[in-house]
C-alpha positions, 0 to 999 in steps of 0.5 A, spaced: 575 249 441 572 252 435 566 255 434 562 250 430 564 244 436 560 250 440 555 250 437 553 244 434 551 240 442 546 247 442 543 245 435 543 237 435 539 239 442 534 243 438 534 240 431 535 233 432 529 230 431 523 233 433 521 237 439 514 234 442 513 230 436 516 224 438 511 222 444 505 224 442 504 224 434 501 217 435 496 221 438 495 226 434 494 221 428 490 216 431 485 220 435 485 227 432 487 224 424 483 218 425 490 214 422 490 207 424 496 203 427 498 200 421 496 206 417 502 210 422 507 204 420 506 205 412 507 212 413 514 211 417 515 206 410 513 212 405 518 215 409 523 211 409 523 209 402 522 216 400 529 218 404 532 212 400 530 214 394 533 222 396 539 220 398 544 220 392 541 227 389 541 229 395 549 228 396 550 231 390 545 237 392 551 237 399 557 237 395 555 243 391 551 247 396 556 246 402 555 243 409 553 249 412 547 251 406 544 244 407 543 244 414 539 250 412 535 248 407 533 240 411 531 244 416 526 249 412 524 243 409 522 240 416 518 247 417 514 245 411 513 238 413 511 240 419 505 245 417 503 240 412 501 235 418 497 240 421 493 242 415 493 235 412 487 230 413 488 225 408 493 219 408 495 222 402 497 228 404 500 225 409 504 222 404 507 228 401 509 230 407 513 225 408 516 226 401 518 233 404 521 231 410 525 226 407 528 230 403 530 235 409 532 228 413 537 227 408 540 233 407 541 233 414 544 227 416 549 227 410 552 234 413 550 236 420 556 229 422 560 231 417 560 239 420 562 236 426 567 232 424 571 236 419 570 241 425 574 237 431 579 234 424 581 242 424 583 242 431 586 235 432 580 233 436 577 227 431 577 223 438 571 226 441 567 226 435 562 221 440 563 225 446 559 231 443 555 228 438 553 223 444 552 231 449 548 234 444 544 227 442 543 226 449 541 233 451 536 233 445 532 227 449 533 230 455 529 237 452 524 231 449 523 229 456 521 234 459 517 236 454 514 229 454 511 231 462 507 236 459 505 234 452 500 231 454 497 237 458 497 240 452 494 235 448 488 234 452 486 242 452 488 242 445 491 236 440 494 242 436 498 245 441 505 240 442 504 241 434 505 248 434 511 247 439 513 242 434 514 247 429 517 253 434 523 249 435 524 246 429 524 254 427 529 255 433 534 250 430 533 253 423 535 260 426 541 256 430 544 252 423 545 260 421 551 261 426 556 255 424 561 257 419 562 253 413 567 248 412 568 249 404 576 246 403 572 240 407 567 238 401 570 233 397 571 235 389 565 235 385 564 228 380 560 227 374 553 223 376 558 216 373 564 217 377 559 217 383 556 211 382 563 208 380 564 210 388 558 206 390 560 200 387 568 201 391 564 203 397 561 196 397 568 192 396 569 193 403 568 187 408 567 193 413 562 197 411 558 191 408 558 189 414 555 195 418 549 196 412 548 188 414 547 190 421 545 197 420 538 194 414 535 190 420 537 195 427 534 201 424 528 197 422 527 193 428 527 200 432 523 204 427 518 198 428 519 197 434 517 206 437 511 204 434 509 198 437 511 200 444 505 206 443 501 201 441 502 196 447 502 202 452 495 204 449 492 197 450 494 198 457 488 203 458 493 209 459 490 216 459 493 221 455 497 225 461 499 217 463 501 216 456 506 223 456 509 220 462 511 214 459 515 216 454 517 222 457 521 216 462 523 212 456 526 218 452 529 220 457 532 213 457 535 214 450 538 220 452 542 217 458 543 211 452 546 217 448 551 219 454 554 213 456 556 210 449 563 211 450 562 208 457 559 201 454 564 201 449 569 201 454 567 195 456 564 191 451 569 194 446 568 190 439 562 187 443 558 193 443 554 191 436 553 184 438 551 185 444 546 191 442 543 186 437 542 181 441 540 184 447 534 189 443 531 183 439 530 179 446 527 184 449 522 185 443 521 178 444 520 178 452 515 184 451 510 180 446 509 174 452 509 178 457 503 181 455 499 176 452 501 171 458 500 178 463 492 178 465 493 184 470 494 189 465 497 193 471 502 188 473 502 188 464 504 195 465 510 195 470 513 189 466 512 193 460 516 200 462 522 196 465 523 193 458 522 199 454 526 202 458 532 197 458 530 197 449 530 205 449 538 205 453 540 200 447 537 204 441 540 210 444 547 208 445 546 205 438 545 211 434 551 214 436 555 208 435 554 206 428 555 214 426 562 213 429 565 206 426 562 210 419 567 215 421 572 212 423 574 207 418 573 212 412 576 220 409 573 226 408 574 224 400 569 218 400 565 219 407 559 223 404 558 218 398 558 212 403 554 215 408 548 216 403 549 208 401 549 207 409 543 211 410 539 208 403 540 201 406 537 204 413 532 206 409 531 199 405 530 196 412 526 201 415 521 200 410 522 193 409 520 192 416 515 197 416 511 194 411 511 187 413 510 188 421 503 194 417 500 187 415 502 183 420 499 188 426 493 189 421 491 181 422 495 179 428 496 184 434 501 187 437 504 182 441 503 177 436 507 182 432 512 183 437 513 176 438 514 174 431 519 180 430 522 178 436 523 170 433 525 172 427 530 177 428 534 174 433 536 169 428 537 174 423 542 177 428 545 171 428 548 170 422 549 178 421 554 177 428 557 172 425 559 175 418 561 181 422 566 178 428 572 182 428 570 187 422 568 193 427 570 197 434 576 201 433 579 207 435 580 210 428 588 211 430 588 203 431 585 201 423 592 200 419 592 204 414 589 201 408 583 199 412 581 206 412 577 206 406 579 212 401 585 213 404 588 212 397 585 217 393 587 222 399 593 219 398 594 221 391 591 227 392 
């Protein structure tokens, strides 16, 4: 084991997403910001619709500066991101901000896998790519779950205080991003801006990863949509701050637990693992809308409601690692950087489409009815995303033929 694959578990910990922020920034945006629901929906869009718009430079900034240095400056620029929600008190400024974040997002989604990836290819140990990314991910929200028990004792003293923590390990995990060794023969050759879009359009003639972007634009909508959604029925509920906190300290934990066990779920469900997540996520959105229109003891309403956010936040948790992992495998070090900043505009398309769409249907609706509506429609839509991708994805990366593998040819050639 090399020093990266040492590291890399500690830093995802640390710089995964970020530490406290998660649980309580519906808060701290609605009570300390005056930000409405719909309003906290339309900055996550602005979010996702800046990461779509970084990626492509962004990708070329990785190929020029290395994995390594784009590790360190996405993590400067959550830094930033991070002081600018604190001093900000304008929707405006909070939009700026999330043009600052967006450009740290992309600079480390593109490389921190990427390191890991390269580092396990030099040791011959590509098949534990989940294991790791999986131990690193899932210590993050276990951290993020303990942190959540005392979130809210620091939002009631202080609502600036988990804000400050916020910070702290997001400088931790900047330090942290320091220690890892570069990988430079790793980066592919630098391209003319023509040759990279020449790229886009091969990476869209394969079956494979058009059918992981299809499925991907509405999973990473409906688990974006659905965050906010789940905060705003367990405030509905009449839950305190403190109770608040202990919620999602339970349910973040969940999707660390998610995390641990995908490599177990896939064991059993093998090529089934997608549909099976997509099915299962959009009924229980479904589910979590009836209950609470239906459900007029609002305790009994709780209890149900936790049992499915549960279950929802095990699904989004083995997700996560398992859409990284098909990236992975069914493409070569020459071409994965390209097509995982495609994969993450079309996220970022879904992202912000349903973000948008479900801000006005809130607004008007509520968020049952929101969560029913969403429900509905996006299990038809999860229908005809199954059907197109049946038998395109699921395997070990030793188990594609050879020229299923997109970019062995030019690896080939090489």
């Amino acid at each position: 084991m090399n020093r990266n694959e040492k590291i890399y578990p500690v830093y995802r910990m640390f710089g995964y997403e970020y530490l406290f922020y998660m649980v309580i920034a519906f808060l701290f945006f609605t009570i300390t910001k005056g930000i409405t629901v719909a309003q906290i929906m339309y900055l996550s869009a602005f979010s996702a619709v800046f990461i779509a718009a970084f990626q492509i430079p962004t990708n070329y900034v990785v190929e020029k500066i290395g994995l390594k240095k784009s590790m360190i400056f996405g993590n400067l620029f959550w830094i930033i991101h991070i002081i600018m929600i604190m001093a900000g008190s304008s929707f405006t400024t909070f939009v700026i901000a999330e043009a600052i974040c967006a450009i740290g997002t992309c600079l480390k989604t593109l490389s921190e896998t990427q390191m890991l990836y390269a580092s396990l290819k030099k040791t011959n140990n590509k098949k534990n790519f989940a294991k790791i990314e999986g131990k690193g991910v899932s210590w993050y929200y276990y951290l993020e779950a303990i942190s959540a028990i005392f979130v809210g004792f620091l939002f009631q003293i202080n609502s600036y205080l988990p804000i400050i923590c916020t910070l702290t390990f997001a400088i931790i995990a900047f330090v942290t991003s320091m220690f890892f060794d570069d990988i430079k023969d790793y980066m592919t050759e630098k391209c003319s801006i023509k040759e990279y879009l020449k790229g886009f359009k091969l990476v869209l003639k394969s079956k494979r990863i058009i059918s992981l972007f299809m499925y991907s634009f509405l999973m990473s909508g409906l688990i974006k949509v659905t965050d906010t959604i789940q905060k705003s029925t367990i405030v509905e509920l009449g839950v305190s701050a403190i109770e608040y906190s202990l919620i999602f300290a339970v349910l973040t934990l969940c999707i660390g637990i998610g995390s641990s066990i995908q490599y177990k779920i896939e064991d059993v469900l093998k090529r089934k693992t997608l549909r099976f997540t997509g099915y299962s996520f959009t009924i229980l959105i479904l589910m979590l809308g009836i209950f609470n229109t239906i459900c007029s003891d609002k305790k009994i309403a709780l209890i149900i409601s936790i049992a499915i956010l549960i279950m929802q936040n095990v699904l989004s948790g083995s997700y996560r690692i398992s859409v990284k992992k098909y990236m992975n495998n069914f493409t070569t070090h020459i071409v994965r950087g390209k097509i995982l900043s495609v994969f993450y505009i079309f996220e970022s398309i879904g992202k912000a489409t349903l973000l948008f769409v479900c801000g006005l249907i809130i607004d008007n609706a509520g968020t049952n009815k929101t969560a029913i509506i969403l429900g509905i429609v996006s299990m038809g839509i999860i229908y005809l995303i199954v059907r197109f991708m049946n038998n395109k994805l699921g395997l070990n990366a030793e188990e594609y033929a050879k020229d299923e593998i997109f970019g062995i040819d030019i690896e080939e050639e090489k």
